[in-house]
C-alpha positions in Angstrom: 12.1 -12.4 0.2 9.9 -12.4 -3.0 10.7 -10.0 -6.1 7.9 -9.1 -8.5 8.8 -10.3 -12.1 6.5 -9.4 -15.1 6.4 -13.2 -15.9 6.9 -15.4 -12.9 4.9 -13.0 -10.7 7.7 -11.9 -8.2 9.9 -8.8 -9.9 13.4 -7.5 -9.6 14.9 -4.7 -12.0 18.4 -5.0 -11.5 19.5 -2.4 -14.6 23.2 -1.4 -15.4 23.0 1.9 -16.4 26.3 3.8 -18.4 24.6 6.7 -20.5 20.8 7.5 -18.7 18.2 6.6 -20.6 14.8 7.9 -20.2 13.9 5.8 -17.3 10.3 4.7 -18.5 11.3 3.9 -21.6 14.5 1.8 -20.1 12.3 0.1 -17.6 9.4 -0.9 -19.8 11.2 -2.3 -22.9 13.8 -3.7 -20.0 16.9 -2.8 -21.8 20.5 -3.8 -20.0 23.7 -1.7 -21.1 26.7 -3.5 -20.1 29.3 -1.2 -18.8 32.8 -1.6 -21.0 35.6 -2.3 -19.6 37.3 0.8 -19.0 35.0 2.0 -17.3 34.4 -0.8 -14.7 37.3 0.9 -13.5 36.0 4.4 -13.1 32.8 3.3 -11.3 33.8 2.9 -7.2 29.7 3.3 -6.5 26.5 1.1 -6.7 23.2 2.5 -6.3 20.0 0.3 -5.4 16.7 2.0 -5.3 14.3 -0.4 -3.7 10.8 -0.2 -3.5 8.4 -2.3 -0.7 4.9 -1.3 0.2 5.6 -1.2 4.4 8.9 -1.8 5.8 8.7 -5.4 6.8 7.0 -6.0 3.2 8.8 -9.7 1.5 7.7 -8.6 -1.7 10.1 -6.0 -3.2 11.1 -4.5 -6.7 15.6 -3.7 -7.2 16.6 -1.5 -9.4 20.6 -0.8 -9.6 22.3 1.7 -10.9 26.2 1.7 -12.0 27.2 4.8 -13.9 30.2 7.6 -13.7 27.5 10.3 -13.6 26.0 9.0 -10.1 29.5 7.8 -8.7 30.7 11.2 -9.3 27.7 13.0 -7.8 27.7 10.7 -5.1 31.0 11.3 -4.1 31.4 14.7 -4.6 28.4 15.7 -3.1 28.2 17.8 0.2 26.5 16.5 3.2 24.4 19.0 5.7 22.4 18.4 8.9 19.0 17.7 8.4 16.8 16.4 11.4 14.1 15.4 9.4 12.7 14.9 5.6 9.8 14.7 3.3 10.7 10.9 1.4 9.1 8.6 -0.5 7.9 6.2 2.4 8.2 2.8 0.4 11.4 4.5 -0.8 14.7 2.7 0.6 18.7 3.2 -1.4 21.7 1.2 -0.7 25.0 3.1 -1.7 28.2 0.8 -2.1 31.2 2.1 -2.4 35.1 0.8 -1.5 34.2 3.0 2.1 31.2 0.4 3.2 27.2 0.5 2.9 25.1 3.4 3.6 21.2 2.8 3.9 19.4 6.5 2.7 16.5 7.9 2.2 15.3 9.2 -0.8 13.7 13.0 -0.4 10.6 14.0 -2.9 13.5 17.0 -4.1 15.6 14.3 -5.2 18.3 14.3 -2.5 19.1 12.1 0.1 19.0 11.7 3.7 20.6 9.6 6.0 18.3 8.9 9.1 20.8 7.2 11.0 23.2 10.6 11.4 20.3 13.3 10.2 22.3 14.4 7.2 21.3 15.1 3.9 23.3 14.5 0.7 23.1 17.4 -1.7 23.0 16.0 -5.6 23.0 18.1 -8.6 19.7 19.0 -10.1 20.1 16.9 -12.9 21.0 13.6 -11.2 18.5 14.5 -8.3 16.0 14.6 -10.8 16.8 11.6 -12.7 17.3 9.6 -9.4 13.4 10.6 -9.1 12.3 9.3 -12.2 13.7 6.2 -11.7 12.4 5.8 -8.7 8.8 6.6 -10.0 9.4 4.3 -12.7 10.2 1.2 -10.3 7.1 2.5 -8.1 4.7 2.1 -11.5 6.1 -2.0 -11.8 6.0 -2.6 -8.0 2.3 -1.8 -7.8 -0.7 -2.5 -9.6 -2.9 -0.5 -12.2 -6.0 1.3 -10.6 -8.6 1.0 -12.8 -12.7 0.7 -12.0 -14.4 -2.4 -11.4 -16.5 -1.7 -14.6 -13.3 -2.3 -16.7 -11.9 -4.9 -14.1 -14.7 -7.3 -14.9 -14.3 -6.9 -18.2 -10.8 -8.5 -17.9 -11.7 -11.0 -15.9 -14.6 -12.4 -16.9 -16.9 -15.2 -15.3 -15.0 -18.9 -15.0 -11.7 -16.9 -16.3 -8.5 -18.1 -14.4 -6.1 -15.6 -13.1 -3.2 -15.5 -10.0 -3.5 -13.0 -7.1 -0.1 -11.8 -4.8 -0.6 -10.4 -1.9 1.3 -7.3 -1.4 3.1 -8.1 1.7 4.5 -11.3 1.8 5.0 -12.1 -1.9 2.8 -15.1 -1.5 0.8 -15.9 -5.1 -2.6 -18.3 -5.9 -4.6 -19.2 -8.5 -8.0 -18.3 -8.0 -11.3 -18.5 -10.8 -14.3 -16.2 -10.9 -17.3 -17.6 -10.1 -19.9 -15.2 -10.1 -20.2 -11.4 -8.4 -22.2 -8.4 -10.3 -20.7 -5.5 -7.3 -16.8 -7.5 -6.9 -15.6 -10.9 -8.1 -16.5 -13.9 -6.1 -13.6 -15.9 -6.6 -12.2 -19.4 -5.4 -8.9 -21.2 -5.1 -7.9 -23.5 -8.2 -6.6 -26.6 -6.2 -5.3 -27.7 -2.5 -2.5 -25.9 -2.8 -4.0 -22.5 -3.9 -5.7 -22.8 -0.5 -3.4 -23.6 1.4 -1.2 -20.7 0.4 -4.1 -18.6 0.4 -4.4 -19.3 4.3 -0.8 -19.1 4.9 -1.3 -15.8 3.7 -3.6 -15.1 6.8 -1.6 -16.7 9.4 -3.5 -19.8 9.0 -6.8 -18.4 10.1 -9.5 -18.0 7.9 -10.5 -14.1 8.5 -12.7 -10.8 7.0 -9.8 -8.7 7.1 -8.9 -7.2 3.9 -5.4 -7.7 2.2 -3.7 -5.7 -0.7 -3.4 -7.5 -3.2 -2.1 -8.0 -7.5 -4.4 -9.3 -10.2 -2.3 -10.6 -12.9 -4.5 -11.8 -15.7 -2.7 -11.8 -19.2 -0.2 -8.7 -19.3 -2.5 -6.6 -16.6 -1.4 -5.8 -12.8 -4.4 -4.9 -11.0 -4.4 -2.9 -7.8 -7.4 -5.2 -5.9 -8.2 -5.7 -2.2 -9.3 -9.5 -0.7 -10.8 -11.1 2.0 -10.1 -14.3 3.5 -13.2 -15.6 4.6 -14.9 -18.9 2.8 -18.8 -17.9 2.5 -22.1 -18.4 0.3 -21.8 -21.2 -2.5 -19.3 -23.0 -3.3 -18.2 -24.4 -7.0 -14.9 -25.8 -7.8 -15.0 -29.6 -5.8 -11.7 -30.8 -4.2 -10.0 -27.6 -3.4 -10.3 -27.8 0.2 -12.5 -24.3 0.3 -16.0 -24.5 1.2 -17.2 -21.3 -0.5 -16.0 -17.7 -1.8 -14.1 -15.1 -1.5 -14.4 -11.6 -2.2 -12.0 -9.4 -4.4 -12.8 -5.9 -4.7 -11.3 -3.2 -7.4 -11.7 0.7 -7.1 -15.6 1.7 -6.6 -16.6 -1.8 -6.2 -19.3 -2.1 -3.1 -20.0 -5.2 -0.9 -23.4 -7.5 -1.2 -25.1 -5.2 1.7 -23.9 -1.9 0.9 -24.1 0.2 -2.7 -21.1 2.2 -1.5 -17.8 1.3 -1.1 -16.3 -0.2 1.7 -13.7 1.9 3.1 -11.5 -1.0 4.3 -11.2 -2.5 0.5 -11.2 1.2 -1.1 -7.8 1.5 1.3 -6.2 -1.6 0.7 -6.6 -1.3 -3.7 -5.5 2.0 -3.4 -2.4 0.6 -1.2 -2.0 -2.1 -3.7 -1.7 0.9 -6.6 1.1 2.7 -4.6 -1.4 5.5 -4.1 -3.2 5.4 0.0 -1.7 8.8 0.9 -3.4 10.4 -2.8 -6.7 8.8 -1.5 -6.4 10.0 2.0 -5.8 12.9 0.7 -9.3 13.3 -1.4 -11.3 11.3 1.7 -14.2 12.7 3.3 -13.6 13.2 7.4 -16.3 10.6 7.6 -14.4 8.2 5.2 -11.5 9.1 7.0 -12.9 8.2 10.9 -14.2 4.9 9.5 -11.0 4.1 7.8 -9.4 4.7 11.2 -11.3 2.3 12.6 -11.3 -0.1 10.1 -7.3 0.4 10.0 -7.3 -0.3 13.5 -9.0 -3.5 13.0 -6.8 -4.8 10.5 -4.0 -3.8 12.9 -2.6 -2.0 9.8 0.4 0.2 11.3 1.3 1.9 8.0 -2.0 2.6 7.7 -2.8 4.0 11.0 0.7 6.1 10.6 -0.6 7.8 7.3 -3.9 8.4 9.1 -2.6 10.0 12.1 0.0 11.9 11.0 -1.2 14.8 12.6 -1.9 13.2 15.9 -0.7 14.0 19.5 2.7 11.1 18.9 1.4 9.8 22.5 -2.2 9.6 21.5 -1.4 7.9 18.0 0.9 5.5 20.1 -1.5 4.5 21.9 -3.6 3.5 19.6 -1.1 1.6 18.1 -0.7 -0.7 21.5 -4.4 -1.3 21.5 -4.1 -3.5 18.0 -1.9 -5.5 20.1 -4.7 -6.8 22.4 -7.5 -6.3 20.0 -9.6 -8.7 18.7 -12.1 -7.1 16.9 -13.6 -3.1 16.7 -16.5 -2.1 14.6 -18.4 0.9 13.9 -22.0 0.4 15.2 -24.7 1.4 12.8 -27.9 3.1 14.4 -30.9 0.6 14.2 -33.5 2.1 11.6 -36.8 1.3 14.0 -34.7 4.0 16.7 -35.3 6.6 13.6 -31.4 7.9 14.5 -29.7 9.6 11.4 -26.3 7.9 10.1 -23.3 10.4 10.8 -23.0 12.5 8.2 -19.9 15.3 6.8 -22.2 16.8 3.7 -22.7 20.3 4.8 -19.0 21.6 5.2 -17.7 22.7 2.0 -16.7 26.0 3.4 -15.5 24.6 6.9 -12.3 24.0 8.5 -12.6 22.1 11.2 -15.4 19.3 12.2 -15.8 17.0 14.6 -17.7 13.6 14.0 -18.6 11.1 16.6 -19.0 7.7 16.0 -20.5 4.7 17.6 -18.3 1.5 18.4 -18.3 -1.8 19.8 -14.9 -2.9 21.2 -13.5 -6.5 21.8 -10.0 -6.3 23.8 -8.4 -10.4 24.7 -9.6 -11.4 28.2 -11.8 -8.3 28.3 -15.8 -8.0 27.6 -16.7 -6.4 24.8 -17.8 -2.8 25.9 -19.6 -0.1 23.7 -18.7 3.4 23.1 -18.3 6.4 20.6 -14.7 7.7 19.3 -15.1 11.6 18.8 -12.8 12.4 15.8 -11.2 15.9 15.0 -10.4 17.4 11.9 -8.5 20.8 10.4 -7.2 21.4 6.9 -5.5 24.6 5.8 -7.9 25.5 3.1 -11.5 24.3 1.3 -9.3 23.0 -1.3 -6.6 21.5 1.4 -6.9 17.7 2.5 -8.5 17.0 5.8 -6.2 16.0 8.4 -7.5 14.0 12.2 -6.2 16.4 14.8 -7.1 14.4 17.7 -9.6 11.8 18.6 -11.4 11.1 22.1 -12.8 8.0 23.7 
């Protein structure tokens, strides 16, 4: 298991806590208060907020907390039935006391809920609330600044030298910009950059976009990679024939002046903040993030995308990435004179329906073509769109 740190590019935040601080300003100038004594004795609980971007994430941020205030909440507080909960999904708190380990959840109100029974632990505002900042505060080091590719290239110029972690496993390389005026064509420093750069994608050199940190000086950028060598190569003896691509929020690709949804997902994953672009998607970026999300066989994803979904139609497909071995959206050739799908003229609307063209590739199977009808509702003009439903 990896943990991020500020300086060796994997961190843990493992803070004793005894009078609560403001928890930015504890966590950014990385203060430890060591409990005295007497108190030791008091204390019977330990709190660890942890932070992970998916469940089976290696790279994760610790915090832990040790103080009388949260022992004494913790153990005076009232527990209730509650069969389900609005939490912080990358959002996970062990509680250790002399009575065993309890795994909880943390809700967006501050309380806590136990999964495993379906109770909720009732805190008092004020520790609720502070529980909440902390954990926002350990969310902010986990994940990397969003910031535009116009200032991104700023800070890392052409031939500058800078290490990227992949969100998930923990796994860190050094990489140097080559070239790139839309996203930074980048290539591993040595041998061994490379070969943990392919680890990283099971060996297999692939398109698929990865979340990933930019750490150039004191900067964590939220950025999204590839992992496929292409176009020229510079940087002799590092066992990569090529590029790679790293995009940054708004950069586009070398055939497209827009975005590409895939990447756009993956740095806004990286920053800790997918659901807050979902949330202000189109229902066009939305259907081709599906589908890209379905190619990257991207569960997390795919859950935040069809949380509205029928639970057997979103399951299933969830057991089509198992077989899948590749699924793209097919673009209309120009010479047919076929207009692009387009979601410009509902400002007012409620509900829409897009259909969209796509070539699928299952193992053992011929690749058939098709269209994916996608349905979508929101509650208001100003509410996010949601997929209802999607047909095949």
């Amino acid at each position: 298991m990896k943990r991020k740190k500020i300086v060796l590019f994997t961190l843990i935040f493992m803070i004793t806590l005894l009078v609560q601080p403001d928890p930015h300003l504890a966590l950014a100038e990385g203060k430890i208060q060591k409990p005295k004594a007497s108190a030791k004795k008091l204390q019977q609980v330990k709190l660890t907020i942890t932070v992970r971007s998916s469940p089976h994430a290696s790279l994760v941020s610790d915090l832990q907390i040790e103080s009388r205030e949260f022992s004494d909440a913790l153990l005076q507080a009232k527990q209730m039935p509650a069969a389900d909960a609005i939490v912080f999904p990358d959002i996970d708190l062990t509680m250790l006391s002399t009575s065993g380990e309890k795994h909880l959840r943390l809700e967006q109100s501050g309380q806590l809920w136990n999964e495993a029974t379906a109770e909720r632990t009732i805190l008092p505002q004020k520790v609720s609330k502070k529980l909440v900042g902390f954990a926002k505060a350990l969310r902010v080091q986990h994940y990397g600044r969003l910031i535009s590719w116009q200032e991104s290239r700023q800070l890392l110029p052409n031939k500058s030298i800078f290490s990227v972690t992949e969100l998930e496993t923990g796994l860190t390389f050094q990489v140097q910009r080559r070239a790139g005026s839309d996203h930074a064509d980048v290539q591993p420093l040595t041998k061994e950059d490379t070969r943990i750069m392919k680890q990283i994608y099971n060996d297999k050199w692939s398109w698929k976009r990865k979340a990933v940190l930019i750490h150039s000086s004191d900067a964590w950028i939220a950025a999204s990679m590839n992992g496929m060598p292409h176009g020229g190569d510079g940087i002799p003896e590092n066992g990569f024939s090529g590029h790679f691509c790293i995009h940054f929020q708004g950069s586009s690709t070398h055939k497209s002046d827009s975005p590409d949804p895939a990447h756009q997902m993956m740095v806004h994953k990286a920053a800790g903040q997918a659901q807050l672009y979902l949330d202000a998607s189109t229902p066009l970026v939305l259907a081709r993030s599906f589908i890209e999300m379905l190619y990257h066989q991207d569960h997390e994803m795919l859950l935040l995308l069809g949380e509205k979904m029928p639970k057997e139609k979103l399951a299933s497909f969830m057991q089509l990435t198992e077989t899948l071995v590749s699924i793209r959206e097919q673009t209309p050739p120009k010479a047919k004179g076929k207009a692009p799908p387009d979601d410009s003229n509902i400002s007012e609307a409620l509900t829409t329906e897009l259909k969209l063209p796509v070539s699928i590739h299952q193992l053992n199977l011929p690749r058939k073509n098709g269209y994916y009808t996608f349905f979508f509702k929101r509650e208001s003009a100003q509410s996010p769109w949601r997929i209802q439903d999607i047909a095949s």
